[in-house]
DOROVO-996185 format. One record per residue: residue number from 0; x, y, z of N, C-alpha, C in turn. Coordinates in steps of 0.02 Angstrom, whole numbers. Example, Ala and Ser with C-alpha at 12.3 -4.5 7.8 and 13.67 -1.06 7.14 Angstrom:
<rs>
<r seq="0" n_px="660" n_py="-284" n_pz="390" ca_px="615" ca_py="-225" ca_pz="390" c_px="660" c_py="-165" c_pz="390"/>
<r seq="1" n_px="642" n_py="-112" n_pz="354" ca_px="684" ca_py="-53" ca_pz="357" c_px="645" c_py="2" c_pz="394"/>
</rs>
This chain:
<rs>
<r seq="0" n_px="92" n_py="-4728" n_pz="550" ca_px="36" ca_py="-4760" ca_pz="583" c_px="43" c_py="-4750" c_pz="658"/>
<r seq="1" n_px="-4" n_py="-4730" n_pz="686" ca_px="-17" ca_py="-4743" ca_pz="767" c_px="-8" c_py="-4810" c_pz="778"/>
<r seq="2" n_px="-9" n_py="-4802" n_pz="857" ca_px="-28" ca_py="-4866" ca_pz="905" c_px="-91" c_py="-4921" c_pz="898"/>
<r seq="3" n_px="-169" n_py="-4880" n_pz="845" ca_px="-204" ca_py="-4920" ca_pz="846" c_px="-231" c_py="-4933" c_pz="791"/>
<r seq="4" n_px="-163" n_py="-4906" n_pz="743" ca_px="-157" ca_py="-4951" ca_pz="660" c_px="-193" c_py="-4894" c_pz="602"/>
<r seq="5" n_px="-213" n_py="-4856" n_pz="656" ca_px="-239" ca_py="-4785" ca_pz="589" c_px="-180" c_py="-4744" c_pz="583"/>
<r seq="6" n_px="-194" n_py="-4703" n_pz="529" ca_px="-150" ca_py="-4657" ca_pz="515" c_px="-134" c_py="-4604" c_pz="556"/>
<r seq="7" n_px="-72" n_py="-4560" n_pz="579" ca_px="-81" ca_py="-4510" ca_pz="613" c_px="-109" c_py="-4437" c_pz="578"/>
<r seq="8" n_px="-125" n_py="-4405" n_pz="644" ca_px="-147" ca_py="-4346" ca_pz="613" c_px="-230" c_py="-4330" c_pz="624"/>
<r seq="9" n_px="-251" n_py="-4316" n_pz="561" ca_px="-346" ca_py="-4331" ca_pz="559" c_px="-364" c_py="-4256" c_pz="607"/>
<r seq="10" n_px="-393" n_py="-4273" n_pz="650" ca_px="-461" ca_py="-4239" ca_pz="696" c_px="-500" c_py="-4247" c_pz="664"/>
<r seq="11" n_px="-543" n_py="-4187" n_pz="656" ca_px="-615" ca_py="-4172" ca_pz="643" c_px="-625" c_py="-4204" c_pz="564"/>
<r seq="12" n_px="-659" n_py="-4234" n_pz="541" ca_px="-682" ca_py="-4263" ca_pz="481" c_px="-680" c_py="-4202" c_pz="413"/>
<r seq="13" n_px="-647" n_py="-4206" n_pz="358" ca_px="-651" ca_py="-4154" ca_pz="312" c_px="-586" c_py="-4137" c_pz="325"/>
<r seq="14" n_px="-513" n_py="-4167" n_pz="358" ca_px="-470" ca_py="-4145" ca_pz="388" c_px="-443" c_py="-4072" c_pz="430"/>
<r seq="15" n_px="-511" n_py="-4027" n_pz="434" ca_px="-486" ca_py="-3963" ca_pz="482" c_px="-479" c_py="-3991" c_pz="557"/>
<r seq="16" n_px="-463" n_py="-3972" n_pz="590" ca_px="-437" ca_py="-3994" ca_pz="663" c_px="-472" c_py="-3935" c_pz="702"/>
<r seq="17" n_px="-518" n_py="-3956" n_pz="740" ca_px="-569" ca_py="-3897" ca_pz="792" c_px="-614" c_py="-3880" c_pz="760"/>
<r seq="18" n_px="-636" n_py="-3874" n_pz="681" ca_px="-697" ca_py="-3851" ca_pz="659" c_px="-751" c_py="-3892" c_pz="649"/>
<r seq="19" n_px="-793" n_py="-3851" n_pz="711" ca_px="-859" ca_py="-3907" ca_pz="707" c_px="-908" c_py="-3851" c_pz="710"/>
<r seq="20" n_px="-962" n_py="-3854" n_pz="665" ca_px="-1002" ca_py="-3804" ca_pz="632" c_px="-1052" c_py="-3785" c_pz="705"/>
<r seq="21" n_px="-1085" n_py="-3750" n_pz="706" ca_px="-1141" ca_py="-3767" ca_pz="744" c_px="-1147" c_py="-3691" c_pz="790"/>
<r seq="22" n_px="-1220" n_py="-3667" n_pz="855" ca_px="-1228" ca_py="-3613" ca_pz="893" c_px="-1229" c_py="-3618" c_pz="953"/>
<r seq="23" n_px="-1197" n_py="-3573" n_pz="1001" ca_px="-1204" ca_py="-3582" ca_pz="1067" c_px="-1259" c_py="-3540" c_pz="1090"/>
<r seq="24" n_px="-1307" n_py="-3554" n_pz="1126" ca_px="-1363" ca_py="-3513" ca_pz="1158" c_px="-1368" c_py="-3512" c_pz="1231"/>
<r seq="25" n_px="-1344" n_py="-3466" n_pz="1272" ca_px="-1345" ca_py="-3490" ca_pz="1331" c_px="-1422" c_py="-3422" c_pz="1356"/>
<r seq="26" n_px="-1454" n_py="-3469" n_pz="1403" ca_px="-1522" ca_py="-3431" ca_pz="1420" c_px="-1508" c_py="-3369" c_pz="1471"/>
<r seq="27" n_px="-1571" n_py="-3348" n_pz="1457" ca_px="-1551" ca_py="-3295" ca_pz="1528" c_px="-1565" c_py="-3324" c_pz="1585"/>
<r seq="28" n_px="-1599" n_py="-3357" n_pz="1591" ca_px="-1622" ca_py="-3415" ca_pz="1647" c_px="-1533" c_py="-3440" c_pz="1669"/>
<r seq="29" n_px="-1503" n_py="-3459" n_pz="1640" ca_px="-1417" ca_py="-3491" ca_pz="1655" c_px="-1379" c_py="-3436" c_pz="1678"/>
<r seq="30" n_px="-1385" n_py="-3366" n_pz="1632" ca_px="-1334" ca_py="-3305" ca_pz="1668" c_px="-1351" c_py="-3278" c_pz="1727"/>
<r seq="31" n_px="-1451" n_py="-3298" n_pz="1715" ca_px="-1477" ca_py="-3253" ca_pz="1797" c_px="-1443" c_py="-3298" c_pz="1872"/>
<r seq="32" n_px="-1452" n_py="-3359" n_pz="1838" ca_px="-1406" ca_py="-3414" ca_pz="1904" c_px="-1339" c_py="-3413" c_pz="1913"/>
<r seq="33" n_px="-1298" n_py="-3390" n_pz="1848" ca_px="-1217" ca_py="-3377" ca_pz="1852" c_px="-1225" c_py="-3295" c_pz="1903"/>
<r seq="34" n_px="-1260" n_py="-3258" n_pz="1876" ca_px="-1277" ca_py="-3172" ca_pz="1919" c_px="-1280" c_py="-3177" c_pz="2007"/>
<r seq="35" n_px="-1348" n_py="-3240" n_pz="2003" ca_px="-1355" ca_py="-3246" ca_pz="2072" c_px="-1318" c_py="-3272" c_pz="2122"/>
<r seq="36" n_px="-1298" n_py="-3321" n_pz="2116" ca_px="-1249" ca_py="-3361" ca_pz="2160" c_px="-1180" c_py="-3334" c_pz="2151"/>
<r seq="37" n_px="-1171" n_py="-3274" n_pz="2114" ca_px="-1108" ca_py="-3238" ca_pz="2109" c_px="-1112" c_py="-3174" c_pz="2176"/>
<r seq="38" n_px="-1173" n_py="-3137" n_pz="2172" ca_px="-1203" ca_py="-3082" ca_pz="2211" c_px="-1200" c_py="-3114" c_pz="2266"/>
<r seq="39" n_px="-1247" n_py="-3171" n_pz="2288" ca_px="-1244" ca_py="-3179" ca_pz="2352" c_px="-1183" c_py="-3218" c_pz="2393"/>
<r seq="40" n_px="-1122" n_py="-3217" n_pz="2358" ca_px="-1088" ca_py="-3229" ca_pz="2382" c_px="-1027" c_py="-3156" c_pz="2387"/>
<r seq="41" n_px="-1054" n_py="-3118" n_pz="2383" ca_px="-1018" ca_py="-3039" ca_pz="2392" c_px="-1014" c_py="-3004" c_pz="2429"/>
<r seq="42" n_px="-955" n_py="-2979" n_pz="2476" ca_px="-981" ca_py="-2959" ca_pz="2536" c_px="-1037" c_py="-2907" c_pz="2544"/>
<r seq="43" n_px="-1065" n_py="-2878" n_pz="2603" ca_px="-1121" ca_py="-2859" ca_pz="2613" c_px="-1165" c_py="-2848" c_pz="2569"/>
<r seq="44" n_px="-1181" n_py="-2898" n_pz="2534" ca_px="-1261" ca_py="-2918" ca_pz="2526" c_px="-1293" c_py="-2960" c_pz="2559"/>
<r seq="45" n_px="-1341" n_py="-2938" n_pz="2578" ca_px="-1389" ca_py="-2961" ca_pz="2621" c_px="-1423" c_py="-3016" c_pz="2584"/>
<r seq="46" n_px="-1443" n_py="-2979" n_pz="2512" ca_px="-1509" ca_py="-3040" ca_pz="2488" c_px="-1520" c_py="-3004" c_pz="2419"/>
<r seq="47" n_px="-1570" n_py="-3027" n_pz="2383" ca_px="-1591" ca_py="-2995" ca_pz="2314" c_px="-1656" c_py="-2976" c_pz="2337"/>
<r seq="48" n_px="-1663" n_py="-2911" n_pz="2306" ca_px="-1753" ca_py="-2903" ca_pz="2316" c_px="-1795" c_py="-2903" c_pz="2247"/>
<r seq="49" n_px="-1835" n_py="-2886" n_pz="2232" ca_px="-1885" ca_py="-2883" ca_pz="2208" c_px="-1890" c_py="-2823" c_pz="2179"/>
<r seq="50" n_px="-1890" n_py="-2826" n_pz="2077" ca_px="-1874" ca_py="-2765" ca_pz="2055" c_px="-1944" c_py="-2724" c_pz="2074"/>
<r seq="51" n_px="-1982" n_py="-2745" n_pz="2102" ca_px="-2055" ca_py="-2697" ca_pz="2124" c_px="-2060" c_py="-2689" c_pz="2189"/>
<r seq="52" n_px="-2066" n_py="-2633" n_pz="2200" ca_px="-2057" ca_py="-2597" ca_pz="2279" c_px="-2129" c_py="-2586" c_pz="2260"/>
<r seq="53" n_px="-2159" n_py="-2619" n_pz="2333" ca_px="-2238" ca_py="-2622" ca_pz="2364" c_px="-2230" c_py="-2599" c_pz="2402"/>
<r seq="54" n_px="-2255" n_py="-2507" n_pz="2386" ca_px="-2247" ca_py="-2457" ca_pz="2449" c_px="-2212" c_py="-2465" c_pz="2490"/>
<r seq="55" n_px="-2136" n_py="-2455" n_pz="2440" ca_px="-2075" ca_py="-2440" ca_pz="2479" c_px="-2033" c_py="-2497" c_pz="2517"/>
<r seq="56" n_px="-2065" n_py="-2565" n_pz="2510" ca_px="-2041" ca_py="-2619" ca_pz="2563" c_px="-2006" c_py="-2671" c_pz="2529"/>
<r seq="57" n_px="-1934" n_py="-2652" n_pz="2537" ca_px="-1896" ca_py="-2712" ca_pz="2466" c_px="-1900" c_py="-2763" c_pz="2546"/>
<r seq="58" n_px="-1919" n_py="-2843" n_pz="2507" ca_px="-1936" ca_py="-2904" ca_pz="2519" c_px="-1855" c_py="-2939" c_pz="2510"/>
<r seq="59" n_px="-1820" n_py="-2986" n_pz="2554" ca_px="-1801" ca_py="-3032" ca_pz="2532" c_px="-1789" c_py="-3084" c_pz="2494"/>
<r seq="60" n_px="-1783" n_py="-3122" n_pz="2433" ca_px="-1792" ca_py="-3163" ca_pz="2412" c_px="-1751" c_py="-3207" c_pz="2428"/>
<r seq="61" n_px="-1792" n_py="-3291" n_pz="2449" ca_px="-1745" ca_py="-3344" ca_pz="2449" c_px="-1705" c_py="-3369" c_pz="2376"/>
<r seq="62" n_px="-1672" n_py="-3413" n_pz="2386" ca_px="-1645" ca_py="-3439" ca_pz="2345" c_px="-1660" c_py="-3467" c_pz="2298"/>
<r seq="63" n_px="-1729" n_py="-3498" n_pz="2303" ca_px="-1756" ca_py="-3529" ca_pz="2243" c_px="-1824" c_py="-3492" c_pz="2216"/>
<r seq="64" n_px="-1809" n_py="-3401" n_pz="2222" ca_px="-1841" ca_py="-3350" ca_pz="2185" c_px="-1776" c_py="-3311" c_pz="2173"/>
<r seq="65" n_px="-1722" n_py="-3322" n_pz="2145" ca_px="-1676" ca_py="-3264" ca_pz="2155" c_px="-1669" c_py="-3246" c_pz="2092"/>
<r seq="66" n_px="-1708" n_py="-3278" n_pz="2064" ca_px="-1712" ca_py="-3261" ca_pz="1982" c_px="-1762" c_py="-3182" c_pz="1979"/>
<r seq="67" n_px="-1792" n_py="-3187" n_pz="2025" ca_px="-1859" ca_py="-3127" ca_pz="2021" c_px="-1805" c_py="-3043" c_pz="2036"/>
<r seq="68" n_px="-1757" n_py="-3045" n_pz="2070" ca_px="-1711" ca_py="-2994" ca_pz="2101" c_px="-1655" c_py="-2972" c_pz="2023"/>
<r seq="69" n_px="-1655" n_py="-3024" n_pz="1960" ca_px="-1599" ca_py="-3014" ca_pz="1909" c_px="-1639" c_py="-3019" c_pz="1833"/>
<r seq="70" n_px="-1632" n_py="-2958" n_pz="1790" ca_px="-1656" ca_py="-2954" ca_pz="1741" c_px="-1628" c_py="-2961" c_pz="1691"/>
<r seq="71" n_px="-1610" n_py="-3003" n_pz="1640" ca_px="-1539" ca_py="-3008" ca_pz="1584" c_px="-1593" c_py="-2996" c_pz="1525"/>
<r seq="72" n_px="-1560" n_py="-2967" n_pz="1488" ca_px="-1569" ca_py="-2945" ca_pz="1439" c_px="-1515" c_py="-2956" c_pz="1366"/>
<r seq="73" n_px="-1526" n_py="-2997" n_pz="1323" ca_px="-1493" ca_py="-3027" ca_pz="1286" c_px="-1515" c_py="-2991" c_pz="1186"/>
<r seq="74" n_px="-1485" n_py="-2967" n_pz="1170" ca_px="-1496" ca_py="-2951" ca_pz="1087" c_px="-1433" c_py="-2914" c_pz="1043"/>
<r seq="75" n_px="-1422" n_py="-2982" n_pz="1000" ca_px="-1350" ca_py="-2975" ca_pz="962" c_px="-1314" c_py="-3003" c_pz="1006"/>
<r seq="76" n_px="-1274" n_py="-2957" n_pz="998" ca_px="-1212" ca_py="-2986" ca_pz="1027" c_px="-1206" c_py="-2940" c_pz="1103"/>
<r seq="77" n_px="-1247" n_py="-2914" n_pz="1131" ca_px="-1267" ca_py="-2868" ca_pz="1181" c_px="-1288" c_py="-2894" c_pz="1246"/>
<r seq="78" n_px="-1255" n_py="-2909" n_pz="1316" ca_px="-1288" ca_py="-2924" ca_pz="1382" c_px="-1285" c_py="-2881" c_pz="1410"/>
<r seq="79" n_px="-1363" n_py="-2869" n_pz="1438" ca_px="-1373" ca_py="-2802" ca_pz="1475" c_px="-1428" c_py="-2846" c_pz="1549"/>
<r seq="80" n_px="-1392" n_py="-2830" n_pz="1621" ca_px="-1405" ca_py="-2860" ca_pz="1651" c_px="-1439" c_py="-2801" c_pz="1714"/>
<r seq="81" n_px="-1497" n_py="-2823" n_pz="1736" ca_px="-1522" ca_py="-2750" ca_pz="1795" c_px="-1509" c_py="-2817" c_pz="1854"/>
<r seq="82" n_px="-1473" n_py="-2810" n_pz="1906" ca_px="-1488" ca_py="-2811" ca_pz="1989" c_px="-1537" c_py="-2781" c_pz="2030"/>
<r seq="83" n_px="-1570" n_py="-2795" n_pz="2079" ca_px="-1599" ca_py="-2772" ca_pz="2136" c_px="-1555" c_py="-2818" c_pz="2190"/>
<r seq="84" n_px="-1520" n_py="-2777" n_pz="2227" ca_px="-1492" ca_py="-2798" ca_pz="2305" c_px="-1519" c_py="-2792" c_pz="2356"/>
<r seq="85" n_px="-1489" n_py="-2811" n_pz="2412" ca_px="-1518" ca_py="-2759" ca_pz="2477" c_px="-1440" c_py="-2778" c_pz="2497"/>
<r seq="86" n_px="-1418" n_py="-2726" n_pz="2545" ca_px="-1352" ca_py="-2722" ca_pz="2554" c_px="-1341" c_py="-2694" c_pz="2626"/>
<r seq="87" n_px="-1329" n_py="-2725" n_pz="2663" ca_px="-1305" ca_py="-2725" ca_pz="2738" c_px="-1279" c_py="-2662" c_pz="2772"/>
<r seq="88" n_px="-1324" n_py="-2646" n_pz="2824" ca_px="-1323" ca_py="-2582" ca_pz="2849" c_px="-1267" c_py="-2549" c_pz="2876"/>
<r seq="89" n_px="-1220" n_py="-2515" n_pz="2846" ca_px="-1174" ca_py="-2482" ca_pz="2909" c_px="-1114" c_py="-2492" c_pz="2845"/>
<r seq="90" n_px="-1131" n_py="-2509" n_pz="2782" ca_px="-1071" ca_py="-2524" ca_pz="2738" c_px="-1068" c_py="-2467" c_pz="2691"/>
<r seq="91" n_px="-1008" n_py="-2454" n_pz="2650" ca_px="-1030" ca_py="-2389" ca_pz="2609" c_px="-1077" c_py="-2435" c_pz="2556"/>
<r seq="92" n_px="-1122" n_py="-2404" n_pz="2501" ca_px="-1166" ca_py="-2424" ca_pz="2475" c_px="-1122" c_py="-2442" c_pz="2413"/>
<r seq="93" n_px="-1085" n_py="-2375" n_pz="2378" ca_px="-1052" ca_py="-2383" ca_pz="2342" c_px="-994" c_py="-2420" c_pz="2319"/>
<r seq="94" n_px="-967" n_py="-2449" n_pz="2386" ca_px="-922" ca_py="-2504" ca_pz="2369" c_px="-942" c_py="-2553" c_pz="2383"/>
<r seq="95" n_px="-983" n_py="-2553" n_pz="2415" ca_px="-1026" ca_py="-2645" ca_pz="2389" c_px="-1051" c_py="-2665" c_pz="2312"/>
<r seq="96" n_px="-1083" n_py="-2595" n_pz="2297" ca_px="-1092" ca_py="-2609" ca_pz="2246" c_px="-1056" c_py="-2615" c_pz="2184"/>
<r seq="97" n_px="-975" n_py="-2574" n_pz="2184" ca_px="-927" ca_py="-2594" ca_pz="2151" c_px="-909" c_py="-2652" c_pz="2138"/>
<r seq="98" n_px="-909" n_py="-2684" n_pz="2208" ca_px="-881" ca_py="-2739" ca_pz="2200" c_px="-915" c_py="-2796" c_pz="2184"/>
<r seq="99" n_px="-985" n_py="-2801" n_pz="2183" ca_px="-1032" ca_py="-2812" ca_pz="2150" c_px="-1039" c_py="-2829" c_pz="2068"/>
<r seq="100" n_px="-1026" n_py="-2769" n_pz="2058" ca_px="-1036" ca_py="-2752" ca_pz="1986" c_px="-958" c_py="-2805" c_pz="1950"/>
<r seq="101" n_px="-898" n_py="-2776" n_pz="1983" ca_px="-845" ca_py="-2818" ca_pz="1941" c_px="-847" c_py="-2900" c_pz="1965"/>
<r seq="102" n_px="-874" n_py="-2923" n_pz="2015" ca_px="-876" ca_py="-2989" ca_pz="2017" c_px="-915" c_py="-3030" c_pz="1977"/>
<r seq="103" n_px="-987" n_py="-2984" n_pz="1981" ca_px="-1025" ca_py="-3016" ca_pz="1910" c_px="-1020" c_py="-3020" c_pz="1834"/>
<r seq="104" n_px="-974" n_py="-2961" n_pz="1811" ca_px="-947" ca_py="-2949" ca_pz="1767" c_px="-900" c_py="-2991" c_pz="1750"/>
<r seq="105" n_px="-840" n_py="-3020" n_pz="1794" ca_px="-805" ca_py="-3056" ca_pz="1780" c_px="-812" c_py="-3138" c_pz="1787"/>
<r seq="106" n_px="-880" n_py="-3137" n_pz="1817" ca_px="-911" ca_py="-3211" ca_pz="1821" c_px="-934" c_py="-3229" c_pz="1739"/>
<r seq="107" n_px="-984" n_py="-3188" n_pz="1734" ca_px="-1026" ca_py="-3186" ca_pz="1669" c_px="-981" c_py="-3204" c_pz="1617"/>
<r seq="108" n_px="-913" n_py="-3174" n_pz="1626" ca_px="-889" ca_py="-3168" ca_pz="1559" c_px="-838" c_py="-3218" c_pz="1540"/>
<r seq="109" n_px="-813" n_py="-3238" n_pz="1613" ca_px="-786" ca_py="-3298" ca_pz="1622" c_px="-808" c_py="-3365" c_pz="1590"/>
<r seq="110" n_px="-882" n_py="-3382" n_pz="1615" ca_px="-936" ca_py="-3427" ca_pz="1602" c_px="-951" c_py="-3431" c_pz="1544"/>
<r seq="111" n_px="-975" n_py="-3396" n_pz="1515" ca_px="-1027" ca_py="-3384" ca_pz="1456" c_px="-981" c_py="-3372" c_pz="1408"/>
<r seq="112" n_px="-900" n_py="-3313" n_pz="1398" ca_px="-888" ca_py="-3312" ca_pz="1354" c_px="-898" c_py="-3254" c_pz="1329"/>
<r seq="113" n_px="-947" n_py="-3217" n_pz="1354" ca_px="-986" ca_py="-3142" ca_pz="1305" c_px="-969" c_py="-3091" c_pz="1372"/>
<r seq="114" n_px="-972" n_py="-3038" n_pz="1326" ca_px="-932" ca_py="-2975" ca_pz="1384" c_px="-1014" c_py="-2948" c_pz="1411"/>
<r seq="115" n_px="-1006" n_py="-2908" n_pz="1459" ca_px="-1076" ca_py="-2874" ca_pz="1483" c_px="-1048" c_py="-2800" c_pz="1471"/>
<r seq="116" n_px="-1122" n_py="-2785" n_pz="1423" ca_px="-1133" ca_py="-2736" ca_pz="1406" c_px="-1147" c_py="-2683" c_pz="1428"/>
<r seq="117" n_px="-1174" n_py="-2702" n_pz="1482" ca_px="-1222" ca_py="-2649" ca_pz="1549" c_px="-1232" c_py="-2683" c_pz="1605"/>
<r seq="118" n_px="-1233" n_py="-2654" n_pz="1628" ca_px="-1235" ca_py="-2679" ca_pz="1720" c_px="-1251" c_py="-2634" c_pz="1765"/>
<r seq="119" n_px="-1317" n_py="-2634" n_pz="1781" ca_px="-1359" ca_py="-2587" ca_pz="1835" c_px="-1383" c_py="-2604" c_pz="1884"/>
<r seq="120" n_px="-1353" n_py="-2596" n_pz="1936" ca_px="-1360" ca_py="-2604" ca_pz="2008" c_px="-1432" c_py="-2558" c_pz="2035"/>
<r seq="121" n_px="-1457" n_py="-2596" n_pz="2078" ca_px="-1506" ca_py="-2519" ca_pz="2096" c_px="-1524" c_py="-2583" c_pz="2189"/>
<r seq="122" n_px="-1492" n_py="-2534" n_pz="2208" ca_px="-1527" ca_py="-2543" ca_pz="2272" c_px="-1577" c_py="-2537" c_pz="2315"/>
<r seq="123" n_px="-1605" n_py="-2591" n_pz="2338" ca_px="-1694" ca_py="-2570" ca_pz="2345" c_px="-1695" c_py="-2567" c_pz="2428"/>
<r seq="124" n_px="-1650" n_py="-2587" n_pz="2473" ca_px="-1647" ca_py="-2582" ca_pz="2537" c_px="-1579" c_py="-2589" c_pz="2576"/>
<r seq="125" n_px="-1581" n_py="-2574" n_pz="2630" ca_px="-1532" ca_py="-2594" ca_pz="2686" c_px="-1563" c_py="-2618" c_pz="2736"/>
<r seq="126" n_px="-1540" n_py="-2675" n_pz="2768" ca_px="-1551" ca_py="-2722" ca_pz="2824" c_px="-1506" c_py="-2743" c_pz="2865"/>
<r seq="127" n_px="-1495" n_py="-2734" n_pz="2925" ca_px="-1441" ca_py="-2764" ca_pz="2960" c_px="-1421" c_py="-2853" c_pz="2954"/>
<r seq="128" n_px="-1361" n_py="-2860" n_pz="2949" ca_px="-1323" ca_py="-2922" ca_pz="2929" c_px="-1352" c_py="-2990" c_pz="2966"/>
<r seq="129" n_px="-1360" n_py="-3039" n_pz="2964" ca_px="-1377" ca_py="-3091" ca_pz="2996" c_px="-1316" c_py="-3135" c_pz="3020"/>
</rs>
């Protein structure tokens, strides 16, 4: 007997210990916010733009559109995620965007649990740093 007069041992009811039936669903709406606040905290990025270039002019997005700059794509067991950046002038492109790519990667997978499947960067501008 325990301390509070039951038997020891038990957990989960049916006596298995950790099995509890049930599905995890996490939205793309949740990974695009785990994506975003991962990106903009990476060095030289400037901002997320806008997967639609209006004659050529990638836009800024604030923070509470940064969902519009990250596209997740979810089926099976499959995360396939598109970026739009803009990435700070005078940096190589390609190692921002490396580093990019494995921070989100290892955010996502951290969080959620599920590996990323794809991960496509596409850069829509350069802007000098603020």
């Amino acid at each position: 007997m325990n301390a509070y007069g039951g038997a020891q041992g038990g957990g989960a009811p049916g006596g298995r210990e950790g099995a509890i039936g049930g599905h995890l669903n996490v939205s793309d709406r949740a990974i695009a916010d785990i994506v975003g606040f991962t990106v903009l905290e990476c060095y030289g990025v400037v901002g997320m733009a806008s997967p639609s270039l209006r004659q050529g002019v990638a836009s800024l997005l604030t923070r509470d559109r940064l969902h519009q700059g990250i596209k997740v794509e979810q089926t099976g067991d499959q995360l396939r995620i598109k970026l739009y950046i803009i990435i700070e002038f005078g940096l190589n492109v390609a190692e921002v965007a490396g580093n990019v790519r494995s921070q989100v990667a290892y955010n996502v997978e951290k969080m959620t649990g599920r590996p990323v499947n794809g991960l496509h960067i596409y850069v829509q501008g350069v802007r000098l740093g603020e």
